[in-house]
C-alpha positions in Angstrom: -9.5 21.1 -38.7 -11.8 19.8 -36.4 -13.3 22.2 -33.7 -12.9 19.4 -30.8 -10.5 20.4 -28.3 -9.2 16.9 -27.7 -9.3 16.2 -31.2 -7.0 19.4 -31.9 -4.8 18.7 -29.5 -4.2 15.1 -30.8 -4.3 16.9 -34.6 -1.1 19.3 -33.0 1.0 16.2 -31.5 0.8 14.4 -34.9 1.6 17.3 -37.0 4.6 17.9 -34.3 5.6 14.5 -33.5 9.6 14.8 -33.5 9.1 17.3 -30.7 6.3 15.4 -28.7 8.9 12.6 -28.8 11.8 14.2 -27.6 10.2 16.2 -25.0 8.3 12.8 -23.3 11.5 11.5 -23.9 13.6 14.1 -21.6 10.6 13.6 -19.2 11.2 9.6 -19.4 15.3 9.9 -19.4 15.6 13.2 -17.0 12.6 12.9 -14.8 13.3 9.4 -14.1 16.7 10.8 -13.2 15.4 13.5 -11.2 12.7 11.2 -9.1 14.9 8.5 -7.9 17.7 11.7 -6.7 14.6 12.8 -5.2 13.8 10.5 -3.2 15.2 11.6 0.0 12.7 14.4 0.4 9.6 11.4 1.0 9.1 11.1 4.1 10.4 7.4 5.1 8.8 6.9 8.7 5.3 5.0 7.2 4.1 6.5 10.8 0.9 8.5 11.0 2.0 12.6 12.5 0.3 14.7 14.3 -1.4 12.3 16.9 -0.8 12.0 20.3 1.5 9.0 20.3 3.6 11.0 17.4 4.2 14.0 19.6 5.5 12.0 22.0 7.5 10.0 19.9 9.4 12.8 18.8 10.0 14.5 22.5 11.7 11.5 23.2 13.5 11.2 20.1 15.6 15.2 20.7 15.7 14.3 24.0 17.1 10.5 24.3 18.2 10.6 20.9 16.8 6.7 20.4 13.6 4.6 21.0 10.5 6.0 20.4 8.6 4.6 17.3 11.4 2.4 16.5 11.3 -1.1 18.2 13.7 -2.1 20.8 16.0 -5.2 20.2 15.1 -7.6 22.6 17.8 -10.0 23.8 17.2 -13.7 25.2 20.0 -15.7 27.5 18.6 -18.8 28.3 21.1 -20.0 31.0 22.0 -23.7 32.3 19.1 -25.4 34.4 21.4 -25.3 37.5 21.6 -21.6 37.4 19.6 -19.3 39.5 19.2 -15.9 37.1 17.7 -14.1 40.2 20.6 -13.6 41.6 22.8 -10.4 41.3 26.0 -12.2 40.2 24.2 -13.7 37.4 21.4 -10.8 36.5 24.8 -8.4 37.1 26.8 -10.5 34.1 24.0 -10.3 31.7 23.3 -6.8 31.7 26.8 -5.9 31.5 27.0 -8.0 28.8 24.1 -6.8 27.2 25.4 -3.0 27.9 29.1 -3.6 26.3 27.5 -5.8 23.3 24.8 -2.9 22.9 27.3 0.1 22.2 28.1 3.8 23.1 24.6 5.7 23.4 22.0 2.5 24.1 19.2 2.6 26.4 19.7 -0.8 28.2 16.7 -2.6 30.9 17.0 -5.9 32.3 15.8 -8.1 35.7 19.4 -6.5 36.9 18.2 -2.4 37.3 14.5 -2.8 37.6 14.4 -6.1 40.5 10.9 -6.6 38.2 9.9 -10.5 37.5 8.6 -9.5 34.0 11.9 -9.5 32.5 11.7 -13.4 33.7 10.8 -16.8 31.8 8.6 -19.0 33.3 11.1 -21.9 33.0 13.1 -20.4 35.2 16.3 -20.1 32.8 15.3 -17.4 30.9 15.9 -14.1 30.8 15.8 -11.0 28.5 16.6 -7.3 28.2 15.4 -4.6 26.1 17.9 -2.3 23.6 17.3 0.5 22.3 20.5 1.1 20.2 22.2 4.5 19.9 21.6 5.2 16.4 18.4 4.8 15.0 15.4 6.8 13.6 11.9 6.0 12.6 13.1 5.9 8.5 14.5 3.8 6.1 18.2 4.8 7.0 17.9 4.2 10.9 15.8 1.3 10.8 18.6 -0.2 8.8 21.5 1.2 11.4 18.5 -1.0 14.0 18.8 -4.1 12.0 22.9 -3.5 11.3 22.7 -3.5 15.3 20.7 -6.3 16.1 23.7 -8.9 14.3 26.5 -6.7 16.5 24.5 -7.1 19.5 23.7 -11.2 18.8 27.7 -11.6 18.1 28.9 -9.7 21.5 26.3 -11.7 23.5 27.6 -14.4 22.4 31.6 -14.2 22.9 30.6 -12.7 26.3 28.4 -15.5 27.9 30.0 -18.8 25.8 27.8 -20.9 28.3 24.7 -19.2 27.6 22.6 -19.9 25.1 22.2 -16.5 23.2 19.5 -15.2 20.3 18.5 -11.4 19.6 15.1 -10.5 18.2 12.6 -7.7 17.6 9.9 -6.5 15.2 13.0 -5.1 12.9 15.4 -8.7 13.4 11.9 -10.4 12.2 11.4 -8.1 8.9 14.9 -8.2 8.3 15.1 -12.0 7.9 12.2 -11.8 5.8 14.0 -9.8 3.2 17.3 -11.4 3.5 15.6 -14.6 3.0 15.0 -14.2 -0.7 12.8 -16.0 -2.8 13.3 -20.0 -3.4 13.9 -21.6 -6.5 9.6 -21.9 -7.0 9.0 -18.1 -6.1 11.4 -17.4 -8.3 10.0 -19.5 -11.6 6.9 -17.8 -10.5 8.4 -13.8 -10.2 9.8 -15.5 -14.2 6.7 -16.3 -15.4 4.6 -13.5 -14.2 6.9 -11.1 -15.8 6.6 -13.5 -19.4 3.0 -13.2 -18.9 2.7 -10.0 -18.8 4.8 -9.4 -22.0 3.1 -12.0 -24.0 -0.4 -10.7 -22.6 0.3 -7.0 -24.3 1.6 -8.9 -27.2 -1.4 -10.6 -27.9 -3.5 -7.4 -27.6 -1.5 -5.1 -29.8 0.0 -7.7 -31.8 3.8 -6.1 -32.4 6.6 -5.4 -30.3 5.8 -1.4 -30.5 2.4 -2.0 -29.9 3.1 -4.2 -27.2 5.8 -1.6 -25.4 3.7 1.5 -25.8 2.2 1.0 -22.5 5.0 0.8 -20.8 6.6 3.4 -22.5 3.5 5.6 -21.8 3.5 4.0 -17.9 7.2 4.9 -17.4 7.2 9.0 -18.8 3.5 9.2 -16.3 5.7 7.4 -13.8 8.6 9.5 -14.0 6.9 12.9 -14.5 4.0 12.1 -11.3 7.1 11.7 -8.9 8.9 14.7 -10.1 5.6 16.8 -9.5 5.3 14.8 -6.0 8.7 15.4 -4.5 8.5 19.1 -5.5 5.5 19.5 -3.4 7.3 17.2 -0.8 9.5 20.6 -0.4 6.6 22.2 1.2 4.6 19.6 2.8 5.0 16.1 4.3 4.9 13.4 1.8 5.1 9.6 2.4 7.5 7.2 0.6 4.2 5.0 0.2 3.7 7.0 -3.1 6.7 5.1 -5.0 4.5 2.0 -4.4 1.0 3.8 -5.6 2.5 5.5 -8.9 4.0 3.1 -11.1 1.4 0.8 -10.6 -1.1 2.7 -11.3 0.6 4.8 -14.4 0.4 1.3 -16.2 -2.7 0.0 -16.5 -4.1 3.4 -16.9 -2.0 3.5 -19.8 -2.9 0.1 -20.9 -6.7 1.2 -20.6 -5.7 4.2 -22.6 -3.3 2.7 -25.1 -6.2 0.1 -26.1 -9.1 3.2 -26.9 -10.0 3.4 -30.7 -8.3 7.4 -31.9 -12.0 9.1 -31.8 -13.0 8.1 -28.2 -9.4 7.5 -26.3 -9.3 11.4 -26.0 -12.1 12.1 -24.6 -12.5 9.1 -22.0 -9.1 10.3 -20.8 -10.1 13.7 -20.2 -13.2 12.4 -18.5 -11.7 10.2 -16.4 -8.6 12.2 -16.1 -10.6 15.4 -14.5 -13.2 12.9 -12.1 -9.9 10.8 -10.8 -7.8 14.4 -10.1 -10.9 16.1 -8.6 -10.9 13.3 -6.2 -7.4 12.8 -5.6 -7.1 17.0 -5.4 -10.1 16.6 -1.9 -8.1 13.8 0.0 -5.0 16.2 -0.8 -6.5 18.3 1.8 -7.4 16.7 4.4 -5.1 17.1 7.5 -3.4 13.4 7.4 0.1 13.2 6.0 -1.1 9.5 4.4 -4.3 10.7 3.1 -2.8 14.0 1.9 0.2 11.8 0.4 -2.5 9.7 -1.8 -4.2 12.6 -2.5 -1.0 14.8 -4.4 0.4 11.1 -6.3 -3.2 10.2 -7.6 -3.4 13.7 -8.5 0.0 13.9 -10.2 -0.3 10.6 -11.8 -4.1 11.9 -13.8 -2.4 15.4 -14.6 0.5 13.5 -16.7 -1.3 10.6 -17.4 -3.8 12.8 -19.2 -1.1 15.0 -21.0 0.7 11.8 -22.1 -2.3 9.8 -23.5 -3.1 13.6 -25.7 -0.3 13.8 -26.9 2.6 10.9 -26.8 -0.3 8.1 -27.8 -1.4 9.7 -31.0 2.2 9.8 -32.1 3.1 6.1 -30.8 -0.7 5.3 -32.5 0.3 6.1 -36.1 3.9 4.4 -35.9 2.3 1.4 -34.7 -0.6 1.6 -37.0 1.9 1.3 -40.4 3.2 -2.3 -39.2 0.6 -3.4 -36.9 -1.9 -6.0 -37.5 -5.1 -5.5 -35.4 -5.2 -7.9 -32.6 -7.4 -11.1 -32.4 -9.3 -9.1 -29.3 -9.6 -5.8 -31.4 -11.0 -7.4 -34.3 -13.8 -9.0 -32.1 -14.7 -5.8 -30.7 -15.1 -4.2 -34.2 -18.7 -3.9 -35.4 -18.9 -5.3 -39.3 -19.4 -2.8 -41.6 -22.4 -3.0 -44.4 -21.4 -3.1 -47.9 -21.5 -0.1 -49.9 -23.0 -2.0 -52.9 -26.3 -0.9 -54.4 -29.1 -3.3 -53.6 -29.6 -6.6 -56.0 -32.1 -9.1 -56.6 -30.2 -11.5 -54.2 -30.3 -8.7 -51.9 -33.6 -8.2 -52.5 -34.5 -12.2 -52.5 -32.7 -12.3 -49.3 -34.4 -9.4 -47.4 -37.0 -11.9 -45.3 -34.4 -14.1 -44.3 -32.0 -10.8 -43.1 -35.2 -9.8 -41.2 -35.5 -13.5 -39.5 -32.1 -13.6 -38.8 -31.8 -10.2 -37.1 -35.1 -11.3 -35.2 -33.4 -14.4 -34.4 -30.2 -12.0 -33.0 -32.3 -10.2 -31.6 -33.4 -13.2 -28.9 -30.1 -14.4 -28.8 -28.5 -11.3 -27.1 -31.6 -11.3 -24.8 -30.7 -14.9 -23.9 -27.1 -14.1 -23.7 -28.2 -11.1 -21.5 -29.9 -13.6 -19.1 -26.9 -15.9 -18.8 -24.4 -13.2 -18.2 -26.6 -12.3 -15.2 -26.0 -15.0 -13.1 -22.3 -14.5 -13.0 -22.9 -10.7 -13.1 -25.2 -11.6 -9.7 -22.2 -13.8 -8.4 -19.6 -11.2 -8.9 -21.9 -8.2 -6.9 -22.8 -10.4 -4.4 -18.9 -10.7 -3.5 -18.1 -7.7 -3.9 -20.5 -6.7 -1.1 -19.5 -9.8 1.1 -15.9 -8.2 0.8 -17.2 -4.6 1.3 -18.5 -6.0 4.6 -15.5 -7.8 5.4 -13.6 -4.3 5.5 -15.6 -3.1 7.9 -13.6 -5.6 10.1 -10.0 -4.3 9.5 -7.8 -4.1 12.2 -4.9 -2.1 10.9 -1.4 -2.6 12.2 1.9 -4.1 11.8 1.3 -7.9 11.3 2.0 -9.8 14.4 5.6 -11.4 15.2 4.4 -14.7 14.6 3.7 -14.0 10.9 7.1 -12.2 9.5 9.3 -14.7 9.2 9.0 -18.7 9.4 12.5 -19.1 10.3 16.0 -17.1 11.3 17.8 -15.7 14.3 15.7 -13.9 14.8 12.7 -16.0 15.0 14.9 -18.6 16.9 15.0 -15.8 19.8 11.1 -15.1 19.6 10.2 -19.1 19.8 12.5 -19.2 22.8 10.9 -16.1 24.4 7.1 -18.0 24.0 8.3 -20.9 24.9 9.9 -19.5 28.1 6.3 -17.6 28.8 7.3 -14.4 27.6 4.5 -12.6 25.8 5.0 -11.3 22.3 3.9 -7.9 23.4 7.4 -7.3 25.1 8.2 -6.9 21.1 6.5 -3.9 21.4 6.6 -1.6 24.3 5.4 1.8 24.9 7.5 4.7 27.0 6.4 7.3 29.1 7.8 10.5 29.1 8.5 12.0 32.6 8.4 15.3 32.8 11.3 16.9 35.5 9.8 17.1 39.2 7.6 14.2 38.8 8.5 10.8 40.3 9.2 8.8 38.1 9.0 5.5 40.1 5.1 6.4 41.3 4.3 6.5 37.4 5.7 3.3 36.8 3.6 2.0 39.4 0.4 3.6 38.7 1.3 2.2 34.9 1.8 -1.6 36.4 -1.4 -1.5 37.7 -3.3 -1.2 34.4 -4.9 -4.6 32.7 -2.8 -5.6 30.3 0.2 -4.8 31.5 3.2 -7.3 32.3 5.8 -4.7 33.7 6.6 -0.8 34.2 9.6 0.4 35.1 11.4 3.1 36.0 14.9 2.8 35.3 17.2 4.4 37.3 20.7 4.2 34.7 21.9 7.9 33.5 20.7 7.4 29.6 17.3 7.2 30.8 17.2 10.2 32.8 18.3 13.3 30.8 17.6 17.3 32.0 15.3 15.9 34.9 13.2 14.0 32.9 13.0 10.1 32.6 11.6 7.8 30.8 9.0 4.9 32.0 9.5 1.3 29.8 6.3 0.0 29.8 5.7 -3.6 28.4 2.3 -5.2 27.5 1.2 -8.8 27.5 -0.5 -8.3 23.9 0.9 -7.0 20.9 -0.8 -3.8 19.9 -2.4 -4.4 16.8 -4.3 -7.3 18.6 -7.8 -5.9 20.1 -6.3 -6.5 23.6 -3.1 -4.8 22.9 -5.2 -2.1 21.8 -6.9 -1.3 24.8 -4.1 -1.7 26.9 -2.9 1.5 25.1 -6.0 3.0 25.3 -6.1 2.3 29.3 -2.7 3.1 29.9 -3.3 6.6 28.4 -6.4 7.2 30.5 -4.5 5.6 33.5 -1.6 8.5 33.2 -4.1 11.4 32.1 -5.5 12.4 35.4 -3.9 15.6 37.3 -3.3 18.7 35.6 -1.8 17.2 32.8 -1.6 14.1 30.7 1.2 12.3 30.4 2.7 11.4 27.3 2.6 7.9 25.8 5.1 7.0 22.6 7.1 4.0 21.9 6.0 1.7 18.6 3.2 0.4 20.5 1.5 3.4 19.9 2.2 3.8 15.7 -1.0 1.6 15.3 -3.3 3.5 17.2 -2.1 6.8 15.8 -2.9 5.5 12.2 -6.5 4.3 13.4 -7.1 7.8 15.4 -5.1 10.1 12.9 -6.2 8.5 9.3 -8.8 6.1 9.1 -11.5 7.9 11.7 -10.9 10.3 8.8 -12.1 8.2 5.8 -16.1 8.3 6.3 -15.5 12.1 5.8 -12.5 12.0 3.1 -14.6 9.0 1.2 -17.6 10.8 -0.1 -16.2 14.5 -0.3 -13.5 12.4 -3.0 -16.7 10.3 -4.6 -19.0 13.3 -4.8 -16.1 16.1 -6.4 -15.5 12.9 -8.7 -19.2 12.3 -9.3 -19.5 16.1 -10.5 -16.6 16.1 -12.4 -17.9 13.2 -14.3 -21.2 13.8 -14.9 -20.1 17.2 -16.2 -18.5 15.9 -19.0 -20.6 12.5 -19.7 -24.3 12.2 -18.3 -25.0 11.6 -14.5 -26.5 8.0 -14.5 -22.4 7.3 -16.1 -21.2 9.4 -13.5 -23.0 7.3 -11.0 -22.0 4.1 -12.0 -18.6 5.0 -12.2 -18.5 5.9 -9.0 -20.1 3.5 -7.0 -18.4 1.4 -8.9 -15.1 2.4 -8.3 -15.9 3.0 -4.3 -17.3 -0.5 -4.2 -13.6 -1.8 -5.5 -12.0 0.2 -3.0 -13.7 -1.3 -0.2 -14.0 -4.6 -2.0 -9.7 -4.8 -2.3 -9.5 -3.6 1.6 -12.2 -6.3 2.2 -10.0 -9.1 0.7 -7.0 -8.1 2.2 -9.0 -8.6 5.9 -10.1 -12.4 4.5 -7.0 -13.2 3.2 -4.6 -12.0 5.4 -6.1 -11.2 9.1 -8.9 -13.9 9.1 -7.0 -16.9 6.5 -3.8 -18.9 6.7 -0.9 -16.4 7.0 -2.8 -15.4 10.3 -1.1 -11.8 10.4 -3.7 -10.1 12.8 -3.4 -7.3 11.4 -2.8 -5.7 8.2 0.0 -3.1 7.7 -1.8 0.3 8.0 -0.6 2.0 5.0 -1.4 -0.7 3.0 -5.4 -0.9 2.8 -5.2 3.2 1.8 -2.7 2.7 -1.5 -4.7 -0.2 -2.9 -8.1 1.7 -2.7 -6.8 4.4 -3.8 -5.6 2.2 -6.6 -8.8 0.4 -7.1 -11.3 3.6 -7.2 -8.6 5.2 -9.8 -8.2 2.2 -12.7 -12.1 1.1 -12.1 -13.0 5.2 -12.9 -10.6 5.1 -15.5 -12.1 1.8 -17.2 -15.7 3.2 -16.8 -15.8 6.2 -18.2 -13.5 4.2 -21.2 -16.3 1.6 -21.5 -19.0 4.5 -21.3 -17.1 5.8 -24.3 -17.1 2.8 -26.6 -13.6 1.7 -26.0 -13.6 -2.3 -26.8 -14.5 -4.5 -24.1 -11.0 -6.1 -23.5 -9.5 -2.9 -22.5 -10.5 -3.4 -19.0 -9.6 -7.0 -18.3 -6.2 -6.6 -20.3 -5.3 -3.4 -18.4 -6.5 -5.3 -15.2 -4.1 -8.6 -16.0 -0.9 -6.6 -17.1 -1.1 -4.7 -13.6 -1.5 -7.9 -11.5 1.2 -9.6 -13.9 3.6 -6.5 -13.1 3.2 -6.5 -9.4 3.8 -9.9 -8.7 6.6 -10.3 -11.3 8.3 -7.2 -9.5 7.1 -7.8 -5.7 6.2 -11.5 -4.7 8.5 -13.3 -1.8 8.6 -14.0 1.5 8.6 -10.2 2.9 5.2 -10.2 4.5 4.7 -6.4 4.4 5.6 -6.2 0.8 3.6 -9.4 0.3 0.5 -7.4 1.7 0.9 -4.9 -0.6 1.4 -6.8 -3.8 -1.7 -9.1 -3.3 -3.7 -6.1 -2.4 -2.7 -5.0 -5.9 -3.4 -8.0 -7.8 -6.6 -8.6 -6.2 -7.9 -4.9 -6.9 -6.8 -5.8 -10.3 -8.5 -9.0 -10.6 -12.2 -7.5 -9.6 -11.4 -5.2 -12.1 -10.8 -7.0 -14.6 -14.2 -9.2 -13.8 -15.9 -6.0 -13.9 -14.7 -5.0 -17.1 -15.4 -8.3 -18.8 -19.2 -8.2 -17.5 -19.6 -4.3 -18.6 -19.5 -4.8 -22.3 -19.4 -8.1 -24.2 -17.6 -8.9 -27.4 -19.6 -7.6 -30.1 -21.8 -5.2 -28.3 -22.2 -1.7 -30.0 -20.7 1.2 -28.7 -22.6 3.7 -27.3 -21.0 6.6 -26.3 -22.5 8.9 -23.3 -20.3 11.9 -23.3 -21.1 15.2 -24.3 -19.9 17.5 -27.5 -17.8 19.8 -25.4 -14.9 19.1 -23.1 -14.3 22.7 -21.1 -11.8 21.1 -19.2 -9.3 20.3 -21.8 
């Protein structure tokens, strides 16, 4: 029996497969079970905690019950030319209506209680009113109860002012038209074919249906188990939802990259890579930010049973493929030819000059192929590094209103609001919390007088007073992921910070900036403590030049995918402004953990199609499972596919069809 570790523990699954089956498979059957009843304990707010903006979202949340980091519902009455909205017969029938229409427990303001201009069009006509709606929390289940709203609010505006011409929108109406939309006929043939891609794509490199589903398999058991181990540390600590995005994803093409290893080397990469990716993983869980710390446990979950299942499941799927499994086309390229055994003969002996030319000839041949896979090596780095530097211009944010949704109610009520004169920012206001024996009014109007700012008011109705405090509406002219929106938040705060104590500043405006002060000032810290526990992890078990390479390499796709997401998205024709903040964090994290995983495979001798196969299956699945018209979603999924794509460009340039192995890892694995 051998004395490797790794090969032992592959020598124990095959001798015990029967059991190795059935336990992966309670982990695939009742783990899968377990995660999606699990569920609930993710944390389903995608805001940033601890910041400023966060405290103060909550104070207002126990106290008013509503608001805070949820959007309001805004509703537009555009009335008949002869009518004069400044009046209090006309401003007194459309709040009214707006209160009734709104329900039990809304926070209503309108032209009507504040007397302030800024709830005015331009055209004269137009008028609109904030609603906060009763019920509704910053998670899945009360953003829905929001959007649930938003259609009872639209239908009692409209039976209550038959004359007026009536539409209801908001950040939430916008992203729920979006999903309601559904994808076309086209979008659909495409979700079709990407998902027949991707099945033919496995086929062709494993070459039988068990061959071809052993990925998966191995993807769904490393799926299933990762989010068992994540919700049970969600019992102790804050964990965001955003990991049911980053898991399953991930889980498969590592287990493509895995499944395609020859049986000598595919242990030992995977311990490799498994101990560099979970040292990494294991320093961003640390760090004090719920998204960071969130990445950190699932990338740390997903290596841990990743690992075990590539030790232990693989060998035993390995040898029931092997007895009916043809090697694949891509396989048999990436197999060195063998000498013959035979004793040498006179042709043999005749032919020995020629052998000698031939190999000389060879020999030039790969020097000149060397020479022309440079250029497109060059190509490739150079845009790699153009994208790096595009990342360093990432604004993150929810993607401006304008970019959501092409068409709807609820877009209907934001094109009728802009072309009234009404700002977008009103979309997304921000609201001052009033402490008792403070005037509230005198806030308001230190808070109008801030750039940026198209109205603050103080509203005087009973659900916006509560124990002595109130609550100032403040609405900006820009929308806060923009650069001016941005530092209207930033002013406002400083405007309402002098005295003894600052005031405090919520409302979804402020979600943005919590993200950019709470998370991402954290990344040039949490970025090279990962690299560098990866990089000694690494070298520790292979050499450090591999270690190095992996890990520049796998940084440089992180910042690379954010990088494309900024060109794409912010700067090309969707136009969104900004990029969903979450979003740039799971892809890297994605990108550094499949380009570690397909280094230290390479560095190991695994074939040279691993990479780009691993790379394609994970862009096919994403866009088979998540393209349509949501533009959050649709974020995400290209952030996915284009991490994958670099990949897979790297691992075609890494190791060429035919090129020896040579393997850089040590004899012992003291990890395992």
């Amino acid at each position: 029996m051998s004395t490797e570790p790794t090969l032992r523990i592959r020598e124990f699954a095959l001798r015990h497969r029967v059991a190795v089956g059935v336990v992966w498979l309670l982990v695939l059957l009742l783990g899968g079970a377990a995660a999606v009843a699990g569920l609930g304990r993710l944390d389903q707010s995608f805001t940033a905690s601890g910041g400023p903006g966060h405290r103060a979202n909550q104070a207002i949340q126990e106290r008013y019950g509503n608001g805070a980091a949820v959007a309001p519902l805004v509703a537009v009455a555009s009335w008949p030319a002869a009518t004069d909205v400044r009046t209090a017969e006309t401003a007194g029938r459309f709040a009214d209506a707006v209160r009734r229409a709104a329900g039990p427990g809304a926070r209503t303001v309108s032209f009507a209680g504040t007397g302030d201009e800024g709830f005015l069009g331009a055209d004269g006509r137009t008028v609109y009113a904030l609603v906060y709606p009763g019920a509704g929390k910053p998670d899945l289940a009360g953003l829905a109860a929001v959007e649930a709203a938003a259609g009872t609010l639209r239908a009692g505006l409209r039976s209550a002012l038959p004359a007026v011409r009536v539409e209801v929108t908001g950040v939430l109406p916008l992203q729920h038209d979006s999903a309601v939309a559904g994808p076309g006929p086209a979008v659909l043939a495409v979700k079709a074919g990407c998902a027949l891609g991707l099945l033919v794509l496995l086929v062709l490199a494993f070459r039988s249906p068990l061959g071809a589903s052993a990925p998966l398999l191995l993807a769904g058991v490393t799926s299933a188990g990762a989010l068992v181990l994540v919700e049970a540390v969600a019992r102790f600590t804050e964990i965001s939802f955003i990991v049911v995005y980053l898991v399953p994803v991930t889980a498969l093409v590592l287990a493509v990259h895995r499944w395609a290893q020859p049986p000598g080397t595919a242990g030992r990469s995977a311990v490799a890579a498994g101990a560099a990716g979970a040292a990494a993983c294991a320093v961003l869980a640390v760090f004090p930010a719920a998204f960071l710390r969130s990445v950190g446990v699932a990338g740390l979950a997903v290596w841990a049973v990743g690992t075990a299942a590539s030790l232990t499941l693989a060998p035993v799927l390995g040898s029931l493929a092997t007895r009916t499994t043809r090697p694949s086309r891509l396989s048999r390229l990436s197999r060195p030819s063998r000498p013959s055994p035979t004793a040498p003969t006179a042709d043999t002996t005749r032919t020995a000059g020629a052998a000698a030319t031939t190999r000389t000839a060879g020999a030039a041949q790969r020097r000149g192929g060397r020479r022309t896979r440079a250029l497109p090596a060059a190509v490739g780095l150079a845009l790699l590094v153009l994208l790096a530097g595009a990342a360093t211009q990432l604004r993150v944010g929810n993607p401006e209103a304008h970019a959501l949704v092409a068409g709807g109610p609820a877009r209907d009520g934001l094109d009728r609001l802009t072309a009234a004169g009404v700002p977008s920012g009103v979309l997304n206001p921000l609201e001052v919390l009033v402490p008792a024996g403070t005037d509230a009014a005198a806030v308001a109007a230190r808070a109008a007088r801030v750039p940026g700012v198209l109205l603050a008011a103080a509203p005087a109705a009973a659900e916006w007073r509560r124990d002595g405090s109130a609550v100032v509406v403040v609405v900006p002219e820009e929308e806060p992921m923009t650069a001016a929106g941005a530092a209207t938040v930033t002013a406002l705060r400083s405007a309402l910070s002098g005295g003894t104590t600052a005031l405090p500043v919520g409302g979804s405006g402020v979600v943005d900036r919590d993200l950019v002060d709470g998370v991402y000032r954290l990344l040039p810290f949490a970025v090279p403590a990962a690299a560098l526990a990866a990089f000694l992890a690494l070298a520790a078990l292979t050499t450090a030049g591999a270690a190095v390479r992996a890990v520049s390499g796998a940084l440089l796709a992180a910042v690379a995918a954010a990088g494309a997401l900024t060109v794409l998205w912010q700067w090309g024709p969707p136009d969104t402004g900004a990029v969903t903040g979450w979003v740039p964090l799971v892809v890297g994290a994605f990108a550094f953990c499949v380009s570690l995983d397909r280094s230290a495979a390479s560095a190991a001798g695994g074939p040279w199609w691993a990479g780009p196969v691993a790379a394609g299956a994970g862009a096919l699945a994403v866009l088979a499972v998540g393209i349509g018209p949501q533009v959050e979603l649709a974020l995400l999924v290209s952030g996915f596919a284009m991490a994958a794509l670099f990949d897979a460009l790297a691992g075609g340039h890494r190791t060429p069809p035919g090129s020896p192995a040579r393997p850089t890892y040590r004899s012992s694995f003291q990890l395992v």
